[in-house]
Structures are given as C-alpha cells and as structure tokens.
C-alpha positions as CSV (number, residue, x, y, z in Angstrom):
1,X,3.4,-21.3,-10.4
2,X,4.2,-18.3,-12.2
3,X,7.6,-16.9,-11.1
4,X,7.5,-12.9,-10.4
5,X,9.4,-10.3,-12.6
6,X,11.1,-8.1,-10.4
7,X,12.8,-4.3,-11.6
8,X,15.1,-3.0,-9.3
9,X,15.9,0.5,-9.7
10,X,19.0,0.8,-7.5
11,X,22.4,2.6,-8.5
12,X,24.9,0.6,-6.3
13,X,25.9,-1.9,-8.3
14,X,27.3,-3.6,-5.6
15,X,24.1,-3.6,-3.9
16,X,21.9,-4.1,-6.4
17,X,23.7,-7.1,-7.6
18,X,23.5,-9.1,-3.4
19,X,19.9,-8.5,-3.9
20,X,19.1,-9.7,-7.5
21,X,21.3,-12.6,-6.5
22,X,19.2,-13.2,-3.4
23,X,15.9,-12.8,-4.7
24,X,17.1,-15.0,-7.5
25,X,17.0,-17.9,-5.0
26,X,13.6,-18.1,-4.5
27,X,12.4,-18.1,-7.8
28,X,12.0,-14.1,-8.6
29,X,13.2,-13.0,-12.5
30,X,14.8,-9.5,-10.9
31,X,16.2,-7.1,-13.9
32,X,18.1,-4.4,-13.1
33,X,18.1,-0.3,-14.0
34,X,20.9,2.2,-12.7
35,X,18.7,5.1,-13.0
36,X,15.4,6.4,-13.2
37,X,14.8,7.4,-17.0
38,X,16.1,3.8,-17.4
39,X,13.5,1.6,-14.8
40,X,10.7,4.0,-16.3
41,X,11.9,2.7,-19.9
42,X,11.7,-0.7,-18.6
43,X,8.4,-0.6,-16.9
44,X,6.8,0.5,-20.4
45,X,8.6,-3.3,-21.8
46,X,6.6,-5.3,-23.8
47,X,6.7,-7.2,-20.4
48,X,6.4,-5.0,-17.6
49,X,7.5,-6.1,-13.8
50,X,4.7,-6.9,-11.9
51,X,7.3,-5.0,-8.9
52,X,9.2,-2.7,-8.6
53,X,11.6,-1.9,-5.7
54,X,13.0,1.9,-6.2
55,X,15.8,3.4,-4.5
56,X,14.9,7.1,-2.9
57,X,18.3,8.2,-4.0
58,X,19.6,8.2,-7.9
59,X,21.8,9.8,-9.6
60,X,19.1,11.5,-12.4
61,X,16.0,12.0,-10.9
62,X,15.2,11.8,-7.5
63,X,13.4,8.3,-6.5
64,X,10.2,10.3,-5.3
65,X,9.8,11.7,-8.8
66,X,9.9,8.6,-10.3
67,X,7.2,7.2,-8.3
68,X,5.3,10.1,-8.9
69,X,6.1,9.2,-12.9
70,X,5.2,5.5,-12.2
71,X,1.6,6.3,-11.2
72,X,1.4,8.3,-14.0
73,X,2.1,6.3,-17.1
74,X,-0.9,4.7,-18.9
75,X,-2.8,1.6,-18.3
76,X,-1.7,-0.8,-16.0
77,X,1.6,0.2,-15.5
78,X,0.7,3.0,-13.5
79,X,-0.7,0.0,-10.8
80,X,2.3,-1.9,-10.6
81,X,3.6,-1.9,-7.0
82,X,6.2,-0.2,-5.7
83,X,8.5,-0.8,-2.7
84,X,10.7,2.0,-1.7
85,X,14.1,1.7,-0.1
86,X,15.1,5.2,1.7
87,X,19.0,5.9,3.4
88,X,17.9,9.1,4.5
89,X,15.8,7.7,7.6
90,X,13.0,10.4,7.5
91,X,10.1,9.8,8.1
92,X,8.9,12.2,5.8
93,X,10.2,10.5,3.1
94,X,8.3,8.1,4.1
95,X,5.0,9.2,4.3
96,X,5.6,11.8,0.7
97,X,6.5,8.6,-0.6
98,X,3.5,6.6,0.3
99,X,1.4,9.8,-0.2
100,X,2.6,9.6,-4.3
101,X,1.5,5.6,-4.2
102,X,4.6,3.5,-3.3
103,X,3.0,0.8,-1.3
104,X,5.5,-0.2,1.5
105,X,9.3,1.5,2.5
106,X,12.6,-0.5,3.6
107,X,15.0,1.5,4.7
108,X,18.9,0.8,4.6
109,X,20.4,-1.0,5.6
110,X,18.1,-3.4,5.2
111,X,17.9,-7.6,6.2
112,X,17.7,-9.5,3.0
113,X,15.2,-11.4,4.3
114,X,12.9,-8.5,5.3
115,X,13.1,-7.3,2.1
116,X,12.3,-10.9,1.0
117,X,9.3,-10.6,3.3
118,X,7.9,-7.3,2.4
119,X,7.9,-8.2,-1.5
120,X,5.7,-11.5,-0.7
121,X,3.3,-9.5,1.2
122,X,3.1,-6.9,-1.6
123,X,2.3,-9.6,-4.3
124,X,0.3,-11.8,-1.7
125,X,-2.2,-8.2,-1.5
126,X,-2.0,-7.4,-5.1
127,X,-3.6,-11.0,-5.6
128,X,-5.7,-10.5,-3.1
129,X,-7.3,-7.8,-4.7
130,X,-7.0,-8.8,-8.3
131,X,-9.1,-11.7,-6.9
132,X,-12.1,-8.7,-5.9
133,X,-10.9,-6.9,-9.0
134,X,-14.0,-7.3,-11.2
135,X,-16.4,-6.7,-8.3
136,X,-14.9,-2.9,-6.7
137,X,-14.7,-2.2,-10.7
138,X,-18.6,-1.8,-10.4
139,X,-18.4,-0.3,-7.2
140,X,-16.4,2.9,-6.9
141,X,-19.1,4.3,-4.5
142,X,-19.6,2.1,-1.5
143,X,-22.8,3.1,0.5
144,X,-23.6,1.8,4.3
145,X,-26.5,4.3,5.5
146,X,-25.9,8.1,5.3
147,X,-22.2,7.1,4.9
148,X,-20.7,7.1,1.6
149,X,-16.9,6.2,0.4
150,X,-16.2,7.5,-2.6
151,X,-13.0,5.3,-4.4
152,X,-12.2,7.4,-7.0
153,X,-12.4,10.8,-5.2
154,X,-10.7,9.2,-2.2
155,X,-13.1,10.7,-0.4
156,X,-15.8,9.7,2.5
157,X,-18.7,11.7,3.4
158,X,-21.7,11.6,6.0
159,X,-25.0,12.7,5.3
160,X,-23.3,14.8,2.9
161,X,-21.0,16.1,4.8
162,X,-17.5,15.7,3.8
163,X,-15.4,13.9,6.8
164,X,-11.6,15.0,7.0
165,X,-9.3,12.1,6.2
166,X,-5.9,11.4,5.7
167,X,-4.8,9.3,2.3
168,X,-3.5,6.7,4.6
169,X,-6.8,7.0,6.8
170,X,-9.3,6.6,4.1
171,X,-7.2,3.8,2.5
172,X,-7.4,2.1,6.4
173,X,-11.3,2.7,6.2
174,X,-11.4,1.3,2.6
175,X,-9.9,-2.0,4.2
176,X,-12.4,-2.5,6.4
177,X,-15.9,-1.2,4.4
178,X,-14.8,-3.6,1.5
179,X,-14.5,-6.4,4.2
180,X,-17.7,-5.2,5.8
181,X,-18.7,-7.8,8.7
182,X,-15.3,-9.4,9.2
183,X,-13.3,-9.7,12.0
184,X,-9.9,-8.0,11.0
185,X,-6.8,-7.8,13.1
186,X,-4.4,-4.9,13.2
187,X,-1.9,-6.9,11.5
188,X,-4.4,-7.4,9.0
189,X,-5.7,-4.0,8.4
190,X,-2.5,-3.0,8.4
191,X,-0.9,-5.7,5.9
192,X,-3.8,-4.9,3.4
193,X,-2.7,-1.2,3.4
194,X,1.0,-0.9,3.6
195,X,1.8,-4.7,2.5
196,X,3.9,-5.5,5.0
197,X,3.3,-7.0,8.5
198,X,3.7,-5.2,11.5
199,X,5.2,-6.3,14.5
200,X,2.4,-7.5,17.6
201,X,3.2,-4.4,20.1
202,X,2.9,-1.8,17.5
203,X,-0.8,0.0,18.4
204,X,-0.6,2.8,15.9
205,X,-3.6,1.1,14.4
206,X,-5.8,2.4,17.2
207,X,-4.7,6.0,17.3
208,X,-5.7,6.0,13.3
209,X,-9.0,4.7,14.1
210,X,-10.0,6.5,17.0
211,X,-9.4,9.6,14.0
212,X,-11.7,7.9,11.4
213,X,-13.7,7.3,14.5
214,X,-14.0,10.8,15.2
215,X,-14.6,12.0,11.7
216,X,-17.5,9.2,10.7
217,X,-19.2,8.7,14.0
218,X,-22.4,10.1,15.3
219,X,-21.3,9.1,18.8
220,X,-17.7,8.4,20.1
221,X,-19.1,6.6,23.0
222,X,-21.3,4.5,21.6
223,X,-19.5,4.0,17.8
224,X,-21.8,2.4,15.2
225,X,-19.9,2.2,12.3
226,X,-16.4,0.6,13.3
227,X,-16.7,-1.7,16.6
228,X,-13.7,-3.2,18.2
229,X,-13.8,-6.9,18.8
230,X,-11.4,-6.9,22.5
231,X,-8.4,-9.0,22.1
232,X,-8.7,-9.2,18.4
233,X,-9.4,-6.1,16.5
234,X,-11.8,-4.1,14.2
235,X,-15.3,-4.6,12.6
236,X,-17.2,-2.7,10.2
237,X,-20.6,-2.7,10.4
238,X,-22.8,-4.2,7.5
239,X,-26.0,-2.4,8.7
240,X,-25.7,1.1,9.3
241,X,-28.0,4.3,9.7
C-alpha cells in the first residue's frame, strides 16, 4: 500500500517535530513548512501532499487565509484535504474555518492518537469518494421529484423554490441523496461530512435534520424525503414526489 504524503504547516518546531515523528510510525511521509507562504509553495510541488494539517495560528498569514488560498489554487490542489488545528478554542473559528473548506478541526492540545484518528478518517472519505468520483462528475444536479440539489451552486431547491440551507446543512443532505436508500447512522453521516467520528451521545445530528427537514418537506409530520430508521438513523428516499 501506498504510504500517505503528509504537509504540516505548524510553526512550533517543537511541536511540529512530536508529530512528524509520530505519524512517521505508522507509515505517513510528513514534510514540514514553518509558515504559510512556505506550505502553499509546497502544496504546488511537483508532488503535492495528499493532506495537509494547518495550524490556525502563523507567524505570516493567518491559518484561515491560507485555507482560503488552498481552495483557491488550480487543479487538484485546491481538493486536497485539510485538517485544522486551532489554540484559540472558538468555536467560530471553527465553523469560518470549515465554512472556507478545511474538512475536520483538532484543537490544542491535542492526543496524538486523535490526531492519528482524524487523519485516517479524512483519507478513508477522500477514497471513498474518489471511488464515486467518475460517477457525481456527470451528475452535478441530482433530481428525486420536485426536489433538486444542485452540487455546484451548493444549493437545493423545491419545486423551484429555493430552500434555506447552511453549507454544513446542504453538505449533510448531500451525504444522504448520493446514498439514496441506505440506512446511514449518525456516526456515518457525520464521518462522511466532517471526517472524523463522533462520539455515540452526541445528537446534534438530529437538530440539523429536523432543519433540512423543515426546509425540504411538504409535511413535518408525515416527512417524505428523509425518514428516520428508530435506533439506527437516517434514510433518504429513492422515490419521491
């Protein structure tokens, strides 16, 4: 098996190098940038990482700005995942940096072997959909009835009528129209988004989709479009009106 390029963008040396050494022992090639004009001048290499783990704090640009950069370069460097590690414990660093495309946050300090976790779960998706890749390529309008998802306008619409979603909403109802018919749990739904696994009590799953719910549905008591299986989770339905 292919072993993993890794770029960690991280200006603590000290820290940087623990987790380079770390990752190192389970077969990840990590390289290392002290700043942000440096990991964007890597990411451009002949051989780009297929990761990147950034650091919300630098010393030339700040970590949300580099995100922002990553998801702007050209071809498929702009896709290459991005895990963001945040000292500042707000959660609206948080969500801005999800909002700007960084795929999962860690914030410090952090268990190796979480971090560990969170990069396998990451890659494990990115496969996932690489896998699918060829077949969404043709489809970046998915249809079920009057409802219509629209991938590259990230935006979802019933009848016409445009339904008011969050990013991180329409991404959740992404998850399950592409996986229409199958059972999902919330772990799931939730690892396919954020690519990371969540812990069993957390329920924030159902106050998102009682939203979508409310924003796709015809009737909230009697929901045709996403049905919950009790004790398991969420269904989308193939067959729709």
């Amino acid at each position: 098996m292919a072993m993993e390029n890794i770029l960690l963008i991280e200006d603590d040396q000290r820290l940087a190098q623990m987790v380079c050494d770390y990752m190192q022992q389970f077969g990840f090639v990590m390289s290392h940038a002290l700043n942000g004009h440096g990991g964007l001048q890597k990411i451009q290499d002949t051989h780009p990482p297929q990761l990147v783990i950034l650091d919300l704090m630098l010393p030339d640009m700040d970590g949300l700005e580099v995100c922002r950069c990553i998801r702007a370069l050209p071809n498929a460097c702009a896709k290459i995942p991005v895990l963001m590690l945040t000292a500042k414990g707000d959660p609206m660093d948080r969500v801005v940096g999800l909002e700007l495309g960084a795929d999962d946050y860690l914030s410090k300090p952090f268990e190796p072997r979480e971090l560990l976790a969170r990069v396998r779960a990451i890659l494990r998706r990115q496969g996932l959909q690489s896998e699918g890749q060829s077949a969404s390529a043709v489809q970046p309008i998915l249809r079920f009835g009057r409802l219509e998802l629209d991938r590259d306008a990230r935006s979802v619409s019933v009848g016409a009528k445009p339904c008011d979603l969050t990013s991180y909403q329409f991404d959740l109802l992404m998850v399950l129209a592409e996986r229409a018919g199958r059972v999902l749990t919330r772990d799931q739904i939730m690892e396919a988004v954020r690519g990371r696994e969540l812990e069993a009590f957390d329920r924030s799953i159902d106050v998102h989709m009682g939203r979508i719910r409310a924003a796709i549905e015809d009737d909230l008591k009697s929901p045709k479009r996403i049905l919950t299986v009790r004790g398991v989770g969420y269904v989308f339905a193939k067959q729709q009106d």
